[in-house]
N, C-alpha and C positions, 0 to 999 in steps of 0.2 A: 593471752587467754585462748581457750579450748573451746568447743562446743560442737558439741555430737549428739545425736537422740538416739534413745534407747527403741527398739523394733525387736518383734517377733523372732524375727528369720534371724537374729542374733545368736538367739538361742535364750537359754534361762536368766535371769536377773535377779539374782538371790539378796533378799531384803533381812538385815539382821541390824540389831540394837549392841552395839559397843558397850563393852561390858566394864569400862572405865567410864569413858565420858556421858555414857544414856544415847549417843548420837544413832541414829539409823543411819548404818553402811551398809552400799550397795556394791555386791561380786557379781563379776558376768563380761561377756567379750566388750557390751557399749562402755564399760566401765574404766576397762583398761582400753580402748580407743579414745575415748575423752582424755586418759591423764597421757595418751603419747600425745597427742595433735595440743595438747596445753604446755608438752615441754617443747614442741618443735620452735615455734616463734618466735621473733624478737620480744626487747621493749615496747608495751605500748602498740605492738601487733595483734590481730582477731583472728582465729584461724576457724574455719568450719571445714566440716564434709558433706559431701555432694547432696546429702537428700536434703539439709538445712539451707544447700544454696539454694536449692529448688525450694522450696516451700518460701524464701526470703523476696523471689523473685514471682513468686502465684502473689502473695500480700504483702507488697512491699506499703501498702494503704495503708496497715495495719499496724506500720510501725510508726512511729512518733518521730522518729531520727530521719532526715532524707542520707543514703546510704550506697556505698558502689560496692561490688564486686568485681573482682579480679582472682584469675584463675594462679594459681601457686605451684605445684610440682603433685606428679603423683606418690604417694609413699607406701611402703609397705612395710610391716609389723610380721617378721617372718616367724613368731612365735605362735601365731593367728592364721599363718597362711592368709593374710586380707590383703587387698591392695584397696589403697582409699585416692578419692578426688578430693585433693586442698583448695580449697581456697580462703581469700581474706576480705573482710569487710572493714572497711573503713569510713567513718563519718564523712557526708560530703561537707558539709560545713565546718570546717575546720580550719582553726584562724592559722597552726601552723603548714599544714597543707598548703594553704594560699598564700602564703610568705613563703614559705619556698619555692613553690611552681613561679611566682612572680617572679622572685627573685633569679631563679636559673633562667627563667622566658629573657630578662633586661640583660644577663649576660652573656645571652648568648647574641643576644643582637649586636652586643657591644662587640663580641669577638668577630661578627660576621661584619660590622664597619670598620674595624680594624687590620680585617685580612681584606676588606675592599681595596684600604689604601693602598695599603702592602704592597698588593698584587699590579697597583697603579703606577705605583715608585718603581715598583719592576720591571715595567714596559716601558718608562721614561727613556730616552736616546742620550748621549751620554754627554751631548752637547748641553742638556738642558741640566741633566743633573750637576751644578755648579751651587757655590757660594753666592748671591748675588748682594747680600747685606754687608756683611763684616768689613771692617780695614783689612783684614789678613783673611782672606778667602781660606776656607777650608778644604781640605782637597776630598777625591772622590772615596777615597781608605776612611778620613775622620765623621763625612758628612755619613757613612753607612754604618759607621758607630753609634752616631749621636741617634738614631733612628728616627721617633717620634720626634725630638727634640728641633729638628730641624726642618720641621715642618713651612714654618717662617722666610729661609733663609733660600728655600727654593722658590723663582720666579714663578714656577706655571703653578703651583698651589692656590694660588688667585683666582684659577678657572670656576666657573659657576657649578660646575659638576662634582671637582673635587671637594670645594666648599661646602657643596650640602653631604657628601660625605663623611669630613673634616664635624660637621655641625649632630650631625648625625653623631659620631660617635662620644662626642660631647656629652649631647643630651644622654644615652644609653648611657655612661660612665655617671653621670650624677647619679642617674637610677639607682645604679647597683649601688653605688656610695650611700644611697638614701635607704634601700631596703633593707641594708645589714642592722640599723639600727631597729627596728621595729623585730627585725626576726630575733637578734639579742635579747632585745627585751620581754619577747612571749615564751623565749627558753627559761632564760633566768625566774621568771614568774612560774613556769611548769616545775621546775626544780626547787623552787624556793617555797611553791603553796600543792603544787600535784592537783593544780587547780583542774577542774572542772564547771566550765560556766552555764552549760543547757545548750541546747539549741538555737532559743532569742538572741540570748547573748552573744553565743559565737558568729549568728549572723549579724550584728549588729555592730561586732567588733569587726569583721569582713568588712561591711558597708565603710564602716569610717576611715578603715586603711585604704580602701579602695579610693575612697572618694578623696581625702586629706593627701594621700601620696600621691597620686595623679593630678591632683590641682599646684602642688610643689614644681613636679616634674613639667605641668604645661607652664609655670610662672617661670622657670627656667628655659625652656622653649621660647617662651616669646622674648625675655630678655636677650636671648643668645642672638636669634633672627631680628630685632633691632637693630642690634650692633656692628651685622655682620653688615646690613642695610647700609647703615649710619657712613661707616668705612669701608664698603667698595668690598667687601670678600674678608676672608680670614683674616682676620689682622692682631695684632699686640693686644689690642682690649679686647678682643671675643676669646683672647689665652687668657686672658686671665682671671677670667670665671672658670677655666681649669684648673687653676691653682686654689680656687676656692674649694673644689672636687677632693684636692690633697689635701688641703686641709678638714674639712670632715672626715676622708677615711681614717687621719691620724687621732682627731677626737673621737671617733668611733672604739678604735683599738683603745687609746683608755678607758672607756668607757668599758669595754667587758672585760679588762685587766681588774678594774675596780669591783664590776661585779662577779667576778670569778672567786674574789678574792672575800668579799663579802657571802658569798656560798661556802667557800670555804671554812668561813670565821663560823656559821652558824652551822656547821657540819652536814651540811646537803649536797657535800659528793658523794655522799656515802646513801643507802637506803638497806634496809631489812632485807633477805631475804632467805627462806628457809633457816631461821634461824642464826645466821650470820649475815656480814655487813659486806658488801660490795659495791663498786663506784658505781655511782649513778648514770645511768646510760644518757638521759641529758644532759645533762653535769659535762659528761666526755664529747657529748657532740659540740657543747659553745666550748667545750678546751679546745677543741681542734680544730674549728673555724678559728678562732685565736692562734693559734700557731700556726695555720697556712695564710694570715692576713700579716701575723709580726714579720715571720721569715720571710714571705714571700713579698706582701704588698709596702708593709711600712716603709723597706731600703728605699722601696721607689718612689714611694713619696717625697722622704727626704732629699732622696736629691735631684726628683724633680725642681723640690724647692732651691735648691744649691747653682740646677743649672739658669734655674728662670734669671738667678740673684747674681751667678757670674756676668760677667760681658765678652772674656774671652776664653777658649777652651781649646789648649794644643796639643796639654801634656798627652803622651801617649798612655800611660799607665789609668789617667784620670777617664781617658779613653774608650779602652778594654773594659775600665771596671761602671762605666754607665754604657754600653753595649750587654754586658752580662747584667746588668741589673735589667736590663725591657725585656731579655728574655727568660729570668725567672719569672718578674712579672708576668709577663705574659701567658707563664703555666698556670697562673693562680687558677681559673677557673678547673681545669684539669686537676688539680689537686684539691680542691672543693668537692668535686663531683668522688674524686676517688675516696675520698675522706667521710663524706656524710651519705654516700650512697653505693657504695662499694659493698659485696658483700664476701667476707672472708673463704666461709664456703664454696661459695660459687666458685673463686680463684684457686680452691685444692682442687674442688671437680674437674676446672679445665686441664689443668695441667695433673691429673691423673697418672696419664701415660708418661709420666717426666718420671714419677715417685719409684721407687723400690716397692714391690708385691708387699711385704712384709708391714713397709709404714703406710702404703693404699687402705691398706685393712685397718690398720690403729685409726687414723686419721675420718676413713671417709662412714658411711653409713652404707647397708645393704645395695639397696635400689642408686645408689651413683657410682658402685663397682667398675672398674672393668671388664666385659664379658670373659668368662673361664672364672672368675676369684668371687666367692661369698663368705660371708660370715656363717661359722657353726649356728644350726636354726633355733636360736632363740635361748633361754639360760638356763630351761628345763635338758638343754643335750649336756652331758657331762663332756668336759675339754678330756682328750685323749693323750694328745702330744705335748709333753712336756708341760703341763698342769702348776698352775700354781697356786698355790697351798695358802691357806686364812684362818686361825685357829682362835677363836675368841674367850674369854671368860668373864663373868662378872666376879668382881672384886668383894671381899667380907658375904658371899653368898649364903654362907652355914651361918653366919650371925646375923643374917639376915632372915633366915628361914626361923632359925632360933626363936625370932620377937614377939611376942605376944601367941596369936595362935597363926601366925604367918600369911595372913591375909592381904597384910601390906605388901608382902614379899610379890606373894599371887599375883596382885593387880599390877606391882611392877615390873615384875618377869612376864605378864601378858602384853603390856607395851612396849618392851625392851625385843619378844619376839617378833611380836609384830614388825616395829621399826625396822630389825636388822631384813625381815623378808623382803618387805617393800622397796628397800634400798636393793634388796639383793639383783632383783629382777633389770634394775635399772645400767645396771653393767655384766651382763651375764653371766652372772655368779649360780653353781649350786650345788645345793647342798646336800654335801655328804650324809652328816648323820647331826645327829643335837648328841649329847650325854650330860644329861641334867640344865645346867643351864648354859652349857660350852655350846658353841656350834663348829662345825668343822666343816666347812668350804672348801672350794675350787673354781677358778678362773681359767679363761684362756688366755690372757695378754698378765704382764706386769702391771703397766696402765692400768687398767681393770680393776685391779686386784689392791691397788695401793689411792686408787681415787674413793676404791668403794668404802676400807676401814679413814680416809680421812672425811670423806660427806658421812658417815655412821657417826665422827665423836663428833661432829659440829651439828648434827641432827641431834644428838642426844643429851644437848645443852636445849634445846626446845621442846621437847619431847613433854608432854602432858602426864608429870608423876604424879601418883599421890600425895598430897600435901603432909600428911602422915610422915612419909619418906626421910623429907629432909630431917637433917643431925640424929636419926634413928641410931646409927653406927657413922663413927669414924668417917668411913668410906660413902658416907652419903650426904656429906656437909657442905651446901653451897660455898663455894670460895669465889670472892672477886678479885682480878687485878683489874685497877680503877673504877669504871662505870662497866666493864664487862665479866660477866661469869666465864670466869674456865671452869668451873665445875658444876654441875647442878641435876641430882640423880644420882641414878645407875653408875658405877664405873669400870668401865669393862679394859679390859687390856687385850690386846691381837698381837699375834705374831707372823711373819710371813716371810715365806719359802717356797722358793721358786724349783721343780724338778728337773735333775738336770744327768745327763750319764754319767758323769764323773760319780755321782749320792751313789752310781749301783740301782741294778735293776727297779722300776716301780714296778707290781702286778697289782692288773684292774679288773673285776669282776663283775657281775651281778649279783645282789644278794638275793639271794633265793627265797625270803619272804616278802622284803620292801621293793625289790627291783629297782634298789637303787645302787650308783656304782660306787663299789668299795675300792681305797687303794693301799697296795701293803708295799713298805718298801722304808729303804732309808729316808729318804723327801718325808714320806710323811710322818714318819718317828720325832724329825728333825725340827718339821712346822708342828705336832704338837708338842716338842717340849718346848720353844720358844715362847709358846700361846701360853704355857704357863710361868714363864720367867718376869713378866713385866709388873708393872702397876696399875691400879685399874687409870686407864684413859691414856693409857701408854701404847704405841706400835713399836715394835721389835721390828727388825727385817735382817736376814744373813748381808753378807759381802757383797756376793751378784745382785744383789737386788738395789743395794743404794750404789753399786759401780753404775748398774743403768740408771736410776735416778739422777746421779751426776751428768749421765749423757744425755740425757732427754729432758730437762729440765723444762724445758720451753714448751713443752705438752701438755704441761700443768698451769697454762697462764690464770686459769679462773680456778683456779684450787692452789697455791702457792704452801709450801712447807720449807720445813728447817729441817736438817737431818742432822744427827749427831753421832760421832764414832762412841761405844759405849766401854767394851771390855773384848777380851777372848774369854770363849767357855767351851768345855770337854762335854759330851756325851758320851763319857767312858763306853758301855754296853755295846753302841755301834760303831767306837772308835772314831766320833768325829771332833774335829776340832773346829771352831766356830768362832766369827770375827761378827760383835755383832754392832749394829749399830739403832737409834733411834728415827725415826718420822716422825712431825708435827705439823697440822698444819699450823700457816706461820700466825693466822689469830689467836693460838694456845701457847705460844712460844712461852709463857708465862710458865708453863707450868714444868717445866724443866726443873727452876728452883727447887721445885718441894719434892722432885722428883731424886734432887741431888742429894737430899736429906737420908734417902732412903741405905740398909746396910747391901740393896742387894749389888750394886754396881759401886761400890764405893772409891774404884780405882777408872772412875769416869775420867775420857781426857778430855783438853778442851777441844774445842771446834772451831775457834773464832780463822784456825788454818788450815780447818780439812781438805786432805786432798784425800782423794780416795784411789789407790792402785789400784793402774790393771794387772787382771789376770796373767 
C-alpha cells in the first residue's frame, strides 16, 4: 500500500468522471506520486511520504491502531523531477511482528550460548581435552568431530560455570523449538484466511503467546535446573531433555509439511493480482522456513537422535559426516535471517560496482545508480540509441466499428487506450503516434519493451469491458482454459523489433506539428509489419529479440513466458528476410492451440527443443 496527500504546491488535481465506469478519476503530480510509492513496497508493506509521516506523528491520538514509523530510502520519480521521503508504518500490535522478534531475540541467545561454549572448548589445555567416559577413549581428531556431542565425555564440563552455560543453551534451544510452532501457525492462518483480527484481538492474541510461551519455557527452566541440582552438574538426565528439544523440532517440520500441503490442496499459494495469479508471498515465507529447517535442522536432529542411541562411535566417515552436520546446523540461523529478511534489492545495490554499466541500468532504479550512469528522464523522452519498436493492433476492429452504431466499439477502444497508456508509463515506453486503433511505440531496453506487451495481454484479461462486447464478433469471445480466461475482450496482437545497424540507417525527427519524435528507417518498416502479422492476443518478435530472451531469461522471474519459433517471412519492398518467432506469457500458454489453428503460420515448428542460434 501507498499513501500520499494531495497539496497545493502540487500543482493542479484534475477531477473527471470515467466515461466507462461513472467513477471520478483523479490526474495531477499527487496522483501519480501515490501510484509510484503503492508500487514501491513489498507484501503486506505501508509506505507513506514525509508530510503523512508528519501529520501521523502531530496525531498519532487520533488514530485507533498504536503504530511505529520507520524511515525507508529516499526516492525519486525523474519524470516529476521530485525526490520524496519514504517511509513505512507498521501496526505495533502485531501478532506476526512479535513472533518473529521473539523468535530471532531466543535465537540469537541460543547462538550467543553456543559460541560461549565454543569459545570455552577452545581455551581448554590439551591435557584436559580427553575422553574420560568410554571403554575406547576417543582421541583429540574424533572428540572435535563429535562437537556438541561430546559434551559429557569431557571431565571439566562438570564445572558450575560451564554448566550454567551448557543449561543456558538448553533452555534457549527449546525456545526456538517452541516459537517455530506458533509462528507456523499465524502464517498458515494469514495465507489460508488474510485474516485480519482488530486491534483487541491481536493484542490479545500477543498476551497469550506471551504469557502460554514463557510459562512452557520457565516450566522447562525449572525442570532442567532440578535436575542439574539432583546430579551434581550436567549429566545423562539433563541431556535428555535435549532430545526432547529434537523431538519437537522434527514434529514441528511435519507439522508445516502438512500444512503447506493443505494450502496447497485449497490453492492459497497462489492470490490475485492485477489480474493474474502469483504465489503468495506468505505462502513463500513458511515454504522457506520449511526448507531451511528440512535441509538444514532436521539432518541434525536425526542423528542427534542416532548418536544419543549409539554407545560407540570410531568410524571415520560416520565421523566427518556428524562434524558437517553441527555445522550446517549451526548456519540455520543465518539462513533464516537471509531467507525471511534478506532483501533482493538491497544485494544488487551493494554489489552494483560488481555489475556491467549496461545490466546496472536494466537491473537497478534511478536514485541507486552509480554516479556518472542514469536512466533517460522518464517515458515522455523518446529512446535515441538503438530504440525498440512495439506496434500494436486490435483484432476484427472494422467489425467492430461496423456493430450497431459503434458505441460499443467507442467505450472499448476508450479502455483499451487508456490501459495500454497507463501501462505505458510504467516501463518507459513512448509513444510514437496512434493510427486509428494501432499504436506505435518505443522503448529503451528490450526488457522494457517485452514486459510491457506481456503485463498489456494479462491486464487486458481484467480490464473492465462492456458487457455488450462479449461474443459481439468472433474475436471478442471469452475463451476459458479450465477455471481461467485466456481470453476475454479486446484482442490486440504486437509485434516487436529491436533497431539495430545491420536494418540500415533509422532517421529521427520532430514532427513539426505534434513535437513528437518520428522514426523512418528499416526497424521501423519491419516492427510495423510484424504488428500486423499476428492474432489478436498474440506477440510476434524478430530473431534478436527472443536470442536475448533466451539469454536473459532470469530477468523475467515475476513475469514468466513461453517463446515459440514460428516461420521465416520476406518483406519483399525492403528486402528483408525475417525469423520470426512467438512470446506468451506462460499463464496464456493455452492459447497457442487456437493459435495453431490459424492459415497464417501454418508451417509452425515445434518448440518442445527450441534452441535459439546465435548470431
Amino acid at each position: 500500500m501507498g499513501i500520499h496527500d494531495a497539496v497545493g504546491s502540487e500543482g493542479s488535481l484534475i477531477q473527471d468522471v470515467h466515461v466507462v465506469t461513472g467513477k471520478l478519476t483523479y490526474t495531477g503530480v499527487s496522483e501519480v506520486i501515490a501510484n509510484e510509492i503503492g508500487d514501491l513496497g513489498s507484501g503486506g508493506q505501508i509506505l507513506i511520504t514525509k508530510r503523512v509521516a508528519e501529520w501521523l506523528f502531530e496525531h498519532s491520538s487520533q488514530v485507533t491502531m498504536t503504530f511505529i514509523i520507520d524511515p525507508v530510502c529516499a526516492y525519486s520519480i525523474p519524470k516529476l523531477n521530485t525526490m520524496l521521503d519514504v517511509f513505512q508504518v507498521v501496526p505495533k500490535a502485531l501478532t506476526m511482528r512479535f513472533l518473529f522478534l521473539t523468535f530471532f531475540i531466543y535465537l540469537w541467545l541460543f547462538t550467543l550460548g553456543r559460541l560461549a561454549y565454543y569459545m570455552w572448548v577452545l581455551t581448554l589445555p590439551k591435557n584436559q581435552f580427553v575422553d574420560s567416559v568410554n571403554e575406547t577413549p576417543l582421541t583429540p581428531g574424533e572428540l572435535d568431530k563429535l562437537g556438541i556431542y561430546i559434551t559429557l565425555d569431557i571431565a571439566a564440563s562438570t564445572k558450575a560455570a560451564v554448566t550454567c552455560v551448557l543449561c543456558f543453551c538448553d533452555i534457549m534451544h527449546f525456545a526456538v523449538a517452541f516459537w517455530v510452532l506458533p509462528l507456523t501457525y499465524e502464517l498458515t492462518k494469514i495465507a489460508a484466511n488474510s485474516m485480519d483480527r482488530g486491534i483487541a484481538k491481536e493484542q490479545a492474541k500477543i498476551k497469550f503467546y506471551m504469557i502460554g510461551g514463557h510459562a512452557l519455557i520457565a516450566m522447562f527452566l525449572v525442570t532442567e535446573i532440578v535436575l542439574t541440582v539432583i546430579h551434581g552438574g550436567y549429566s545423562l538426565t539433563t541431556y535428555r531433555l535435549v532430545i526432547c528439544i529434537y523431538i519437537i523440532t522434527i514434529i514441528t517440520i511435519a507439522y508445516m509439511v502438512a500444512l503447506l500441503f493443505i494450502l496447497r490442496c485449497k490453492g492459497r499459494d497462489v492470490e490475485p493480482v492485477d489480474g493474474h495469479f502469483e504465489a503468495s508471498p506468505v505462502y513463500l515465507r513458511l515454504k522457506r522456513i520449511l526448507i531451511v529447517y528440512a535441509a538444514m535442522a532436521f539432518q541434525f536432529e536425526v542423528t542427534s537422535l542416532y548418536v544419543y542411541s549409539s554407545s560407540d562411535i570410531h568410524d571415520g566417515v560416520l565421523l566427518c559426516y556428524i562434524g558437517v552436520s553441527q555445522v550446517i546446523y549451526n548456519a540455520t540461523g543465518l539462513a533464516l535471517a537471509l531467507l525471511t529478511g534478506c532483501s533482493l534489492p538491497c544485494m544488487v545495490r551493494s554489489a552494483r560496482y560488481l555489475l556491467p554499466r549496461d545490466l546496472e541500468i536494466e537491473l537497478l532504479p534511478t536514485e541507486t545508480l552509480s554516479p556518472g550512469l542514469s536512466y533517460v528522464d522518464g517515458a515522455e523522452v523518446a529512446p535515441i540509441l538503438n530504440p525498440v519498436f512495439v506496434v500494436t493492433d486490435i483484432e476484427s476492429s472494422s467489425a467492430l466499428w461496423a456493430e450497431g452504431d459503434g458505441g460499443v466499439m467507442q467505450r472499448a477502444t476508450q479502455v483499451h487506450d487508456d490501459l495500454l497508456r497507463r501501462i505505458l508509463t510504467l516501463y518507459r515506453g513512448y509513444e510514437i503516434t496512434t493510427a486509428g486503433d494501432s499504436f506505435q511505440l518505443a522503448f529503451h531496453t528490450i526488457r522494457e519493451a517485452v514486459s510491457y506487451c506481456l503485463d498489456v495481454q494479462m491486464e487486458l484479461l481484467a480490464a473492465p469491458w462492456p458487457k455488450e462486447l462479449y461474443g459481439l464478433v468472433p474475436g471478442t469471445r471469452k475463451v476459458r482454459s479450465g477455471t481461467r480466461f485466456i481470453f476475454r475482450g479486446l484482442r490486440v496482437r504486437m509485434g516487436i523489433h529491436d533497431a539495430d545497424p545491420t536494418d540500415g540507417s533509422l532517421v529521427h525527427c520532430r514532427h513539426t506539428v505534434t513535437g513528437k519524435m518520428t522514426y523512418t528507417g528499416a526497424a521501423m518498416e519491419i516492427a510495423t509489419e510484424i504488428g500486423d502479422l499476428g492474432e489478436g492476443g498474440q506477440i510476434l518478435v524478430t530473431k534478436r529479440i527472443a536470442q536475448w530472451l533466451d539469454s536473459n531469461t532470469w530477468l523475467f522471474g515475476h513475469s514468466p513466458f513461453v517463446v515459440d519459433r514460428l516461420r521465416d517471412y520476406a518483406i519483399p519492398h525492403i528486402n528483408a528476410h525475417l525469423e520470426l518467432f512467438q512470446v506468451l506469457p506462460e499463464q496464456l500458454a493455452k492459447r497457442r492451440k487456437l493459435f495453431e489453428t490459424s492459415n497464417k503460420f501454418s508451417d509452425k515448428c515445434s518448440t518442445a527443443t527450441l534452441q535459439v542460434d546465435s548470431p
